[in-house]
Z-matrix of the N, CA and C atoms (Angstrom, degrees):
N
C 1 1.459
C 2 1.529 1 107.76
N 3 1.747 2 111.02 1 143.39
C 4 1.423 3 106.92 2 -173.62
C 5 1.474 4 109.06 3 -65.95
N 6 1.459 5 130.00 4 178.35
C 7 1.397 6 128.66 5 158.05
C 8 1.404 7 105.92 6 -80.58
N 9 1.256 8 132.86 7 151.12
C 10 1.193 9 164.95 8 -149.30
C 11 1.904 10 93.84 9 -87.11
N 12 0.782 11 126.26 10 98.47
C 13 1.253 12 118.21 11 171.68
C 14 1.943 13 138.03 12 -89.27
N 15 1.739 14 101.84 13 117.35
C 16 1.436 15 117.94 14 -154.60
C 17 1.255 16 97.39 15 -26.83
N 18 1.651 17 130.58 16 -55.39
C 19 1.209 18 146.83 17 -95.20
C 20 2.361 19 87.82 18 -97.76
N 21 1.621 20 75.23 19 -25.99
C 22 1.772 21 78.82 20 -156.06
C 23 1.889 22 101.67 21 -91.69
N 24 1.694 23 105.43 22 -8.97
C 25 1.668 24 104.89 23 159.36
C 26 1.076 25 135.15 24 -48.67
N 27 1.204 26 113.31 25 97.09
C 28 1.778 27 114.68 26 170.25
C 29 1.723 28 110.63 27 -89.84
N 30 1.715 29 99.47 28 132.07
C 31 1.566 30 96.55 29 -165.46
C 32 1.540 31 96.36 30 -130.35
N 33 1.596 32 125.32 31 131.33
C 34 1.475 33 121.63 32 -166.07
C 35 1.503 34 99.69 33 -139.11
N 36 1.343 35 134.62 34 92.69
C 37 0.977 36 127.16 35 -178.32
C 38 1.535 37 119.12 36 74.20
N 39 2.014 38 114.81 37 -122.24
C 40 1.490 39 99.75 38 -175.50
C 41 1.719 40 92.76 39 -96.42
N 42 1.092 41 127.79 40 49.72
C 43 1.528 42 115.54 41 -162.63
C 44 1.762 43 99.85 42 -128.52
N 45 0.946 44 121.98 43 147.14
C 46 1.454 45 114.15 44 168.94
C 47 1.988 46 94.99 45 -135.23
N 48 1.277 47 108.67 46 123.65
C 49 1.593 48 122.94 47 159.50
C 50 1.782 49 110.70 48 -97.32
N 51 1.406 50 113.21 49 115.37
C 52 1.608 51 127.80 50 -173.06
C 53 1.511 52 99.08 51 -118.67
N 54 1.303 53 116.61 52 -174.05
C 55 1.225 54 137.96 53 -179.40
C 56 1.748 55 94.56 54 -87.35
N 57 0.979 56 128.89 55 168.22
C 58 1.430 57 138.53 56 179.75
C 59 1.856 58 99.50 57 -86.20
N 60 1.312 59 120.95 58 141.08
C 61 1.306 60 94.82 59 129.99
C 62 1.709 61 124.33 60 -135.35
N 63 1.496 62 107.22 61 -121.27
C 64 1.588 63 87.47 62 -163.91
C 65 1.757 64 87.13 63 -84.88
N 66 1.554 65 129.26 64 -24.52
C 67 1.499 66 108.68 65 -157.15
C 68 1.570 67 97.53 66 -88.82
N 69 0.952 68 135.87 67 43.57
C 70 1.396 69 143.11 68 -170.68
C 71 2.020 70 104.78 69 -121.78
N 72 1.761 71 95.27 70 -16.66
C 73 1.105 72 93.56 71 -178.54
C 74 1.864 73 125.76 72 -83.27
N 75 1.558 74 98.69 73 2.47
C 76 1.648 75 111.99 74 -169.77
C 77 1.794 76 83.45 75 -97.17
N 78 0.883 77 145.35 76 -60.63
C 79 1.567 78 131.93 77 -167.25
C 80 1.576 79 107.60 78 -78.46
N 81 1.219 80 125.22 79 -28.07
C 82 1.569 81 124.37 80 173.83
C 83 2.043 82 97.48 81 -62.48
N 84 1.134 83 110.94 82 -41.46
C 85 1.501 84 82.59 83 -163.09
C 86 1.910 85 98.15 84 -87.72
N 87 0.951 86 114.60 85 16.63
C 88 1.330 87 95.93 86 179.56
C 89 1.151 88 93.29 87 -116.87
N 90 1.727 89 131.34 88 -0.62
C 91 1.360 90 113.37 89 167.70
C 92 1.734 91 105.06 90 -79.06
N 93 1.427 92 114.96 91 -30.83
C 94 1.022 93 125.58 92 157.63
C 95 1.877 94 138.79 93 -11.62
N 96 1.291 95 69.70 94 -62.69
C 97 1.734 96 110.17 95 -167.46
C 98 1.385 97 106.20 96 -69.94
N 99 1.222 98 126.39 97 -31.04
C 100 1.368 99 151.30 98 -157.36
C 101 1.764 100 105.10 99 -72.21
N 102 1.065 101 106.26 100 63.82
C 103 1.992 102 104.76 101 179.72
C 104 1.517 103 123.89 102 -11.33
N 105 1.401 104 113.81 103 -31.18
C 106 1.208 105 119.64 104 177.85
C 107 1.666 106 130.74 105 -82.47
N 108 1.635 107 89.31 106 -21.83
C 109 1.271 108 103.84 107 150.48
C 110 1.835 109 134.62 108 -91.55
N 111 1.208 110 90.84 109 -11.98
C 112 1.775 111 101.19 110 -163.01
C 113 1.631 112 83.05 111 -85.68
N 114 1.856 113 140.17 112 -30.23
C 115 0.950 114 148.02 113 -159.96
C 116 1.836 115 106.92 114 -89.69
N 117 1.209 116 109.08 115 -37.16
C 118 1.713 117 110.84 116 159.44
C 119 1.544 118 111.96 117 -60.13
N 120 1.500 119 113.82 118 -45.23
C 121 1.391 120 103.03 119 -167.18
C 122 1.563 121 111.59 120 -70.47
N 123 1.368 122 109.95 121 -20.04
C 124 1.355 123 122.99 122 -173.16
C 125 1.459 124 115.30 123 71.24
N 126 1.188 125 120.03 124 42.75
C 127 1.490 126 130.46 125 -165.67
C 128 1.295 127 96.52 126 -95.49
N 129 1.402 128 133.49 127 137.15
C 130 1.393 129 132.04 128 137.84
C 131 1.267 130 137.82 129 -92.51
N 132 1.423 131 113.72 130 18.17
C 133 1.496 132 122.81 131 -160.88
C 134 1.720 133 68.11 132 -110.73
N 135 1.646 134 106.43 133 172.96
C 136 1.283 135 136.53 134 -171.18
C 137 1.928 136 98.60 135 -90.14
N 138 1.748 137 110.42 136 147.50
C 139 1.272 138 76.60 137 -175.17
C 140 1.416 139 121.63 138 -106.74
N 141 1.079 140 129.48 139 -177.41
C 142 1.691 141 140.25 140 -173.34
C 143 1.649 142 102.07 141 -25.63
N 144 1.368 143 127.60 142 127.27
C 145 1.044 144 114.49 143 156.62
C 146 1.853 145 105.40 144 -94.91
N 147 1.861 146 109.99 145 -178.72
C 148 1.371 147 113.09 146 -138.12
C 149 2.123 148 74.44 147 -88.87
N 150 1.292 149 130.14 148 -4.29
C 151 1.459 150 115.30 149 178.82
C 152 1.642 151 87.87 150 -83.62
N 153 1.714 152 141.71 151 -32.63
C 154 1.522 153 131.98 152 -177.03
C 155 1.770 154 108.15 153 -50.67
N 156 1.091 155 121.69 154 -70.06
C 157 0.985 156 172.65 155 -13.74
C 158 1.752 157 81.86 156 168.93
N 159 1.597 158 112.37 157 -85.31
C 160 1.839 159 141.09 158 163.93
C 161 1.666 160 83.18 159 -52.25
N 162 0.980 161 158.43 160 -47.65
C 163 1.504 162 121.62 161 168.62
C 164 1.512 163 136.26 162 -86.52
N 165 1.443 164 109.88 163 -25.59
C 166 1.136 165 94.89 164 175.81
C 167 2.122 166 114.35 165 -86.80
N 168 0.985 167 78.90 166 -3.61
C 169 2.148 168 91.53 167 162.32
C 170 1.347 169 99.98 168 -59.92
N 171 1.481 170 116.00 169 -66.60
C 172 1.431 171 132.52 170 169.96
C 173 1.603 172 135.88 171 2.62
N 174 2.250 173 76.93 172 -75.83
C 175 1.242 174 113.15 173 149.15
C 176 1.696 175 126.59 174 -15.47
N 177 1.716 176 81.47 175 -104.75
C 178 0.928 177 100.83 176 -176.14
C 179 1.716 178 123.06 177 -57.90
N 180 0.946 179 107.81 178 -51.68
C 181 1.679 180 110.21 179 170.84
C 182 2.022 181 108.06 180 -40.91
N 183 1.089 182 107.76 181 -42.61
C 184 1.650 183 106.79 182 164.72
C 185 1.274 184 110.73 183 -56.99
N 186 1.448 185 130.60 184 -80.78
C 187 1.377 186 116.80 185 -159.25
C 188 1.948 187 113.51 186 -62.27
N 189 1.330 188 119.59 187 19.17
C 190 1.392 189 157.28 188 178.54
C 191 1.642 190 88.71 189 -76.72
N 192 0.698 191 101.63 190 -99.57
C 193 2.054 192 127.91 191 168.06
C 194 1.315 193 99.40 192 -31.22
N 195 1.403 194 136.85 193 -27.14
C 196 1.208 195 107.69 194 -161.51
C 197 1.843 196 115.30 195 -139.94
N 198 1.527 197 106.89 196 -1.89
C 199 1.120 198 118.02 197 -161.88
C 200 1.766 199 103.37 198 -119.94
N 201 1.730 200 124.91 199 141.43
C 202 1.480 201 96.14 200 173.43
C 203 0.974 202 101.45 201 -106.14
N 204 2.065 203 111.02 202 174.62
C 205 1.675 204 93.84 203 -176.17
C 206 1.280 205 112.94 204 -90.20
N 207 1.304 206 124.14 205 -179.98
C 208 1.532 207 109.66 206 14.15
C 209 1.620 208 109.43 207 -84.98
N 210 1.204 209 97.46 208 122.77
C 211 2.019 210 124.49 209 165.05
C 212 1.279 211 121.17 210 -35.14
N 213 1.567 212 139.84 211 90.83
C 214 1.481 213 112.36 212 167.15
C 215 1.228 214 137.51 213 -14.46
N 216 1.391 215 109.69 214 -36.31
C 217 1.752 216 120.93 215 -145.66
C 218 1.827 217 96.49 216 -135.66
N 219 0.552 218 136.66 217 130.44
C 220 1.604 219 137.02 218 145.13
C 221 1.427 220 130.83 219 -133.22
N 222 1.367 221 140.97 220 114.62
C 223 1.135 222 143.73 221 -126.71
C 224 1.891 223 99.36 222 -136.83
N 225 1.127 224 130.27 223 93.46
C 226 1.664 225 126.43 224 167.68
C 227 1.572 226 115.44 225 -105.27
N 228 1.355 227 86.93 226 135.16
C 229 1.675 228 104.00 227 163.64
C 230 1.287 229 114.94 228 -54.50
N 231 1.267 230 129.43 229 179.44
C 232 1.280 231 122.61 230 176.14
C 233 1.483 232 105.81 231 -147.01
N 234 1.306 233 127.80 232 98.03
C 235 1.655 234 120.61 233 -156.68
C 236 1.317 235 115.38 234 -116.38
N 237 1.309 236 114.98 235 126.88
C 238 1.738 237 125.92 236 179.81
C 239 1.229 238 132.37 237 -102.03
N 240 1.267 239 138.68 238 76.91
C 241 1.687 240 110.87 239 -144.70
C 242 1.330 241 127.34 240 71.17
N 243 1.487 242 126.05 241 37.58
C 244 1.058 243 126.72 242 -134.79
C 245 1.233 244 149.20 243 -11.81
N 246 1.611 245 101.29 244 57.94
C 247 1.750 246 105.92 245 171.61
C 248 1.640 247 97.70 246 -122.03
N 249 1.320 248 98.69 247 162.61
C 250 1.444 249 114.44 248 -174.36
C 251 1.856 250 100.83 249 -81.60
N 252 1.444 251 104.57 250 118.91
C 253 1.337 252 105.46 251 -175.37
C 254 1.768 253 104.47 252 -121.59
N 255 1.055 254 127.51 253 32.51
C 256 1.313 255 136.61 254 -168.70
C 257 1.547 256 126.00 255 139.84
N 258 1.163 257 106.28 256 -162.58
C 259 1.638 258 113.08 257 -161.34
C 260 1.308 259 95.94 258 -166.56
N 261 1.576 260 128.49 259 137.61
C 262 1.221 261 154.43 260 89.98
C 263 0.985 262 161.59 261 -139.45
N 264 1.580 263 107.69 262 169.52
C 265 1.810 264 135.05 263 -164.45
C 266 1.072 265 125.60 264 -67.69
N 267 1.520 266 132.84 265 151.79
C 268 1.181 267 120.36 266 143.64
C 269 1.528 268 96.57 267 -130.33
N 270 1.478 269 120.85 268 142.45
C 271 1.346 270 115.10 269 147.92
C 272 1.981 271 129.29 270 -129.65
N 273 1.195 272 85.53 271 132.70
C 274 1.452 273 93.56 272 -149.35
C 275 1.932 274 114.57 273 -82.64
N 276 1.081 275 116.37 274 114.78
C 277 1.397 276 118.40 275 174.21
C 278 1.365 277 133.19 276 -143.40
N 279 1.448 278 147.83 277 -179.72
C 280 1.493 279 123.91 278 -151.35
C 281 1.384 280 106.63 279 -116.08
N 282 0.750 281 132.67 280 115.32
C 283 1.809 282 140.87 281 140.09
C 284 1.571 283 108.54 282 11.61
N 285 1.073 284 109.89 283 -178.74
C 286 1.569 285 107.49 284 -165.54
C 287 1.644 286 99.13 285 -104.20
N 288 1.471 287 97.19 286 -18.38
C 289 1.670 288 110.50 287 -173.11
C 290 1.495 289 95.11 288 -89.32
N 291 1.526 290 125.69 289 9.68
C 292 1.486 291 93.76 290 -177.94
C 293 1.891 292 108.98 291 113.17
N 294 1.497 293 120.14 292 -54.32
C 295 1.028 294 123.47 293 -164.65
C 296 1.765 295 125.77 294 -72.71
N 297 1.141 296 97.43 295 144.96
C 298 1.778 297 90.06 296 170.05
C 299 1.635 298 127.02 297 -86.29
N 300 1.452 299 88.19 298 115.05
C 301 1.350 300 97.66 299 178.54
C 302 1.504 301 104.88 300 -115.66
N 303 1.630 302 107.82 301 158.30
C 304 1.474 303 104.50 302 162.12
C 305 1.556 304 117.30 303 -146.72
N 306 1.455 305 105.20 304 153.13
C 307 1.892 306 113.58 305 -163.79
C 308 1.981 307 87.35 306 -96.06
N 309 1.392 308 83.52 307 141.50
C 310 1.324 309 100.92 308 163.18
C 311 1.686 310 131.52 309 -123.08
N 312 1.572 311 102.26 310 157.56
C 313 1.811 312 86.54 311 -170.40
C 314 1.599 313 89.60 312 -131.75
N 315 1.143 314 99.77 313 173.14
C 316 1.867 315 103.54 314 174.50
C 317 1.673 316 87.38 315 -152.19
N 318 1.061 317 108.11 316 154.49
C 319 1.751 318 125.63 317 -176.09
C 320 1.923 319 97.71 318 -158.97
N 321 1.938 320 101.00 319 93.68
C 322 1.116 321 108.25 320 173.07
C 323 1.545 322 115.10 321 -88.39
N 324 1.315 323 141.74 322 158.85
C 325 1.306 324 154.68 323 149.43
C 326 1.693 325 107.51 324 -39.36
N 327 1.460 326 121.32 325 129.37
C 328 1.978 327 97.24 326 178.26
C 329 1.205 328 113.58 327 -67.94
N 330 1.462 329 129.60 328 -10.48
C 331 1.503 330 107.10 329 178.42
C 332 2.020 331 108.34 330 -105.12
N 333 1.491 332 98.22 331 25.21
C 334 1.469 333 82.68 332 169.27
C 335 1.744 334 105.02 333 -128.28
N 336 1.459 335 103.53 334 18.75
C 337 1.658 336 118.80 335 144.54
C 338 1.536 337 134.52 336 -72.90
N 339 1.205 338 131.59 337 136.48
C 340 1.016 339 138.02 338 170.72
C 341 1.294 340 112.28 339 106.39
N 342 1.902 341 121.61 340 24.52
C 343 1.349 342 87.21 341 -143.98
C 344 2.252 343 60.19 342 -147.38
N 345 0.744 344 97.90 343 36.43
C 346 1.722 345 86.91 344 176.33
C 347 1.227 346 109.13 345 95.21
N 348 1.483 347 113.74 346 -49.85
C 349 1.475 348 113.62 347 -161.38
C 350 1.927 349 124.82 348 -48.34
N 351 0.674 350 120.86 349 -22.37
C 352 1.669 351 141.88 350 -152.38
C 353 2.093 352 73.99 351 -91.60
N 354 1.549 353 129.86 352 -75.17
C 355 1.268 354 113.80 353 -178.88
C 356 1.051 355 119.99 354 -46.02
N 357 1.251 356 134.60 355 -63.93
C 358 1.800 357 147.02 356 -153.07
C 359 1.827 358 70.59 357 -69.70
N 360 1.072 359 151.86 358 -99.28
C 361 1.401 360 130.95 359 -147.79
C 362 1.449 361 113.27 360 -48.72
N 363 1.163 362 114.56 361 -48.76
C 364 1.687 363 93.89 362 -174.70
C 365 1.635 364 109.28 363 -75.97
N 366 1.160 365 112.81 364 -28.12
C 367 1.919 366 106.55 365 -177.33
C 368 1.442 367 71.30 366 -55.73
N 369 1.457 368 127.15 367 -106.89
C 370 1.338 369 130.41 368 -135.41
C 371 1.437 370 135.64 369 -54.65
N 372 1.784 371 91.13 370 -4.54
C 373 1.929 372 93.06 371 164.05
C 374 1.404 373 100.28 372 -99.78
N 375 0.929 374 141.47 373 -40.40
C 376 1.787 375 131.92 374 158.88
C 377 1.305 376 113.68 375 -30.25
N 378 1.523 377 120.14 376 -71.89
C 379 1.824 378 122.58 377 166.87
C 380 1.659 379 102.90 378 -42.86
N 381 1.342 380 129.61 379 -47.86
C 382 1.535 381 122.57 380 -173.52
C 383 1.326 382 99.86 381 -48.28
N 384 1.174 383 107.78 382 -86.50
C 385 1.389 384 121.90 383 179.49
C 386 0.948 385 144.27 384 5.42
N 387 1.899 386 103.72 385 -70.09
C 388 1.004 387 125.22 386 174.42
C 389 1.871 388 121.65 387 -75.80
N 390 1.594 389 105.71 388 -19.46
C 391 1.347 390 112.43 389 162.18
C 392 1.926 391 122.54 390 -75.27
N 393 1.486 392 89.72 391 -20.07
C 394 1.691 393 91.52 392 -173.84
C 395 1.439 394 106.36 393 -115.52
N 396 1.210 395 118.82 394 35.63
C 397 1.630 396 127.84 395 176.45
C 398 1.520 397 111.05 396 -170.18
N 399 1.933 398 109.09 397 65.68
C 400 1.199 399 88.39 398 169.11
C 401 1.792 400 157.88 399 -89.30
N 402 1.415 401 96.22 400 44.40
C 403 1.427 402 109.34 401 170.72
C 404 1.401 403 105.07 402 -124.24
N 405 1.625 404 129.07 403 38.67
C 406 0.891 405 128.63 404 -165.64
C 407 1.760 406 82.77 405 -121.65
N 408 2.019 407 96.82 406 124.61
C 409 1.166 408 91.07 407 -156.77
C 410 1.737 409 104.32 408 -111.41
N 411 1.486 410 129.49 409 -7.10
C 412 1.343 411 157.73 410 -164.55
C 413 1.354 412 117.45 411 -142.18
N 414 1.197 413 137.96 412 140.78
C 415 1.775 414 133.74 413 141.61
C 416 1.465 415 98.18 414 -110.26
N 417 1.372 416 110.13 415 135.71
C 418 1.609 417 109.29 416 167.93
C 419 1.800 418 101.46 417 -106.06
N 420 0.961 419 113.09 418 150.11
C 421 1.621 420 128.79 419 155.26
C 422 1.353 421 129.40 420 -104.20
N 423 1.572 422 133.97 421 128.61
C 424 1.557 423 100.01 422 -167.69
C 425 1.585 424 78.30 423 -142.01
N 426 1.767 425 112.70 424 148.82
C 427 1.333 426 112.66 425 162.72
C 428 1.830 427 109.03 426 -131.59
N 429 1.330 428 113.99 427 -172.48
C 430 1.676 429 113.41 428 179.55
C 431 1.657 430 83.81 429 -85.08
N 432 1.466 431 91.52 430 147.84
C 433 1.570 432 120.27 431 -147.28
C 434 2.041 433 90.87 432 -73.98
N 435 1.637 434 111.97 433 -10.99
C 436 1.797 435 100.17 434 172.87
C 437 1.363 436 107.47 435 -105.42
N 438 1.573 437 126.16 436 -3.84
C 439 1.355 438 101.44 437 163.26
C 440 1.310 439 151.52 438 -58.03
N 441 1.196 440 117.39 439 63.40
C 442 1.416 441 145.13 440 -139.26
C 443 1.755 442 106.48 441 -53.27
N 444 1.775 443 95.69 442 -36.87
C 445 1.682 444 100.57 443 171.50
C 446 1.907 445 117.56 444 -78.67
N 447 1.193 446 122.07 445 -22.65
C 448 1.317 447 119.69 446 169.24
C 449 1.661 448 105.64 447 -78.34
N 450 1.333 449 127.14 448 -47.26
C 451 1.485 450 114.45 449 158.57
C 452 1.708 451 120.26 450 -42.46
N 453 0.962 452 110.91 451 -65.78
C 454 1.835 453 100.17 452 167.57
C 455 1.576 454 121.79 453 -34.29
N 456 1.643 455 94.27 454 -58.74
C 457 1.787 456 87.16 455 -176.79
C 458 1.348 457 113.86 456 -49.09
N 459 1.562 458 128.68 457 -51.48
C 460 1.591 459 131.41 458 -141.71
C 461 1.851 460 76.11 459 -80.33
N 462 1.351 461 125.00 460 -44.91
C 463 1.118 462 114.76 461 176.00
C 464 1.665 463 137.09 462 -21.63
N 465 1.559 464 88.28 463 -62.79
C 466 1.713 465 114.93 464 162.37
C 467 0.779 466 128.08 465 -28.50
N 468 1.789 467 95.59 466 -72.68
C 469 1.657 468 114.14 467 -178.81
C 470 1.479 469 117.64 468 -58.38
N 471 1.434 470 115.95 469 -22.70
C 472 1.200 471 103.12 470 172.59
C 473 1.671 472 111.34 471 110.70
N 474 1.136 473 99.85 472 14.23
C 475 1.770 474 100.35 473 179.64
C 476 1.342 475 93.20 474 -95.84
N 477 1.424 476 98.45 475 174.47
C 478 1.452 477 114.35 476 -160.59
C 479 1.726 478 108.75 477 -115.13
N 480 1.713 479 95.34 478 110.59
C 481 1.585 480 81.95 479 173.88
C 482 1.076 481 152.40 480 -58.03
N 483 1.386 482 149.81 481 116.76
C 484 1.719 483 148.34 482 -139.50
C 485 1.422 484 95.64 483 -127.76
N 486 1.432 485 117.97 484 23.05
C 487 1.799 486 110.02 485 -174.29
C 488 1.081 487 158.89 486 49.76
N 489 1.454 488 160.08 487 155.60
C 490 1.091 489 138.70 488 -176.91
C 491 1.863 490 127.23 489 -62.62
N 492 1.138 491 116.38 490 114.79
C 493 1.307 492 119.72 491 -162.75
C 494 1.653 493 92.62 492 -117.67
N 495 1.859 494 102.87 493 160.90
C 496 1.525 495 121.70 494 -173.41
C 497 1.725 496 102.20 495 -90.89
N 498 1.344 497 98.70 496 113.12
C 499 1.863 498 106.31 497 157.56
C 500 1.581 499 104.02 498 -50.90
N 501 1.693 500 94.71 499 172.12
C 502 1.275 501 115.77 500 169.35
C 503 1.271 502 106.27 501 -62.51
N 504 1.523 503 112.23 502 -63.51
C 505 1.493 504 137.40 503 178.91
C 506 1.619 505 112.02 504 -22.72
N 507 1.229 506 105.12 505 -53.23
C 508 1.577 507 114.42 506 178.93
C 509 1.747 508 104.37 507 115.94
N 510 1.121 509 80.89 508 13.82
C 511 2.045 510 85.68 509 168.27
C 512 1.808 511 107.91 510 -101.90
N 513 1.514 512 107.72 511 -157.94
C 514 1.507 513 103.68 512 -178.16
C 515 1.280 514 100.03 513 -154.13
N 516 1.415 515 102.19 514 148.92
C 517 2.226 516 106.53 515 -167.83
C 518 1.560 517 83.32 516 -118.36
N 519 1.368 518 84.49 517 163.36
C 520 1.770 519 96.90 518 156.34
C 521 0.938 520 112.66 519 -121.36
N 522 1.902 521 122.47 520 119.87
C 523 1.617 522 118.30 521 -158.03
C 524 1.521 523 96.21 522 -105.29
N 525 1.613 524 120.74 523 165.59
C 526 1.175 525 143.83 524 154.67
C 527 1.511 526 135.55 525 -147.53
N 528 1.231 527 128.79 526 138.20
C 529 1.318 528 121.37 527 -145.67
C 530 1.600 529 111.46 528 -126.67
N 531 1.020 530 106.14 529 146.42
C 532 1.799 531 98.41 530 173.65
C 533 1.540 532 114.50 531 -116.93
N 534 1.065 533 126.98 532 140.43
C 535 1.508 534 120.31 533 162.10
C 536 1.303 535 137.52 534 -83.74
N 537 0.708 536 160.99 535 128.45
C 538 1.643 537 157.41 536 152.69
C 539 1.368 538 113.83 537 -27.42
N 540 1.437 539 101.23 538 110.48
C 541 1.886 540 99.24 539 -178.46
C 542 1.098 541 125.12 540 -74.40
N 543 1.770 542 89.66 541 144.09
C 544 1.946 543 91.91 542 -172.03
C 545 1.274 544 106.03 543 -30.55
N 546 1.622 545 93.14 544 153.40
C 547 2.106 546 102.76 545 159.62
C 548 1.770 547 93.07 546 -98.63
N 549 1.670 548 87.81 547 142.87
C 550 1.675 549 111.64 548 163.26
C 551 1.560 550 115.07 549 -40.26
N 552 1.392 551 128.99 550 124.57
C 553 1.834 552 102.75 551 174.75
C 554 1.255 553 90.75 552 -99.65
N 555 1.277 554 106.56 553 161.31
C 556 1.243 555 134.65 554 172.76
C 557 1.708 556 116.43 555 -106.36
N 558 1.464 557 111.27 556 119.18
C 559 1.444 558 99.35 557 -164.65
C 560 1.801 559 109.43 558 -112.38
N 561 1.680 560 133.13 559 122.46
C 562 1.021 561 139.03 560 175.37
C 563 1.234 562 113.75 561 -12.56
């Protein structure tokens, strides 16, 4: 497994966001596992066990090693006291116009909800982001259209609601989007 690289630590207060690695995969699936979470995501499939979980780390930590950015995939721990209290994503792809945008996910623990944490990660992987990808022109957020507490957060943060829209799948998300803030001009 690669080493964890400083460069890609985002640190916000008592929170540290890292790269994943493989031992991240024994507390991810039991945050997983957790009905109360598997019931926000609105998943009906069973969730990740810790061998899913130890590969797609794998994964992703490879095309890490081998790809420059901006990264399809980017995957952070989410650390409290140093235990792993969540996870998030970004995965990055282009607009219809061409541009790079990327969707993001967060998957908190239920007892490390309610308590701020869910903002200070998404403000500060949105601000990451947008400082370490500059042709990155959007982040979207999308949740199942009754998670009434992931609608509040993106709320917060300040993205802009774009409504409940139809998956491929034949289900329905509720999307929201952020932009990349103007740049300052500079005038002759």
């Amino acid at each position: 497994m690669a080493a964890v690289d400083d460069e890609l630590v985002i640190a916000s207060g008592q929170l540290i966001l890292r790269p994943v690695i493989e031992e991240d995969a024994d507390p991810l699936a039991n945050i997983y596992a957790d009905p109360i979470v598997r019931s926000a995501l609105g998943k009906d499939k069973p969730p990740p066990t810790q061998g899913d979980l130890r590969a797609s780390i794998g994964a992703i930590r490879g095309i890490w090693g081998t790809m420059t950015a901006p990264r399809p995939c980017m995957m952070f721990a989410i650390i409290r006291d140093g235990l792993v209290i969540g996870v998030t994503e970004v995965v990055f792809g282009q607009s219809d116009e061409g541009a790079l945008i990327g969707e993001l996910m967060i998957v908190l623990a239920h007892d490390a909800r309610r308590q701020g944490t869910g903002a200070i990660v998404l403000d500060s992987f949105i601000s990451w982001s947008f400082q370490r990808f500059p042709d990155l022109r959007e982040v979207w957020g999308t949740c199942v259209p009754d998670n009434q507490a992931s609608i509040a957060l993106m709320t917060r943060v300040g993205m802009e609601d774009c409504g409940v829209c139809p998956t491929n799948e034949g289900g329905q998300v509720h999307k929201f989007r952020s932009f990349r803030p103007p740049l300052a001009s500079v005038e002759d």
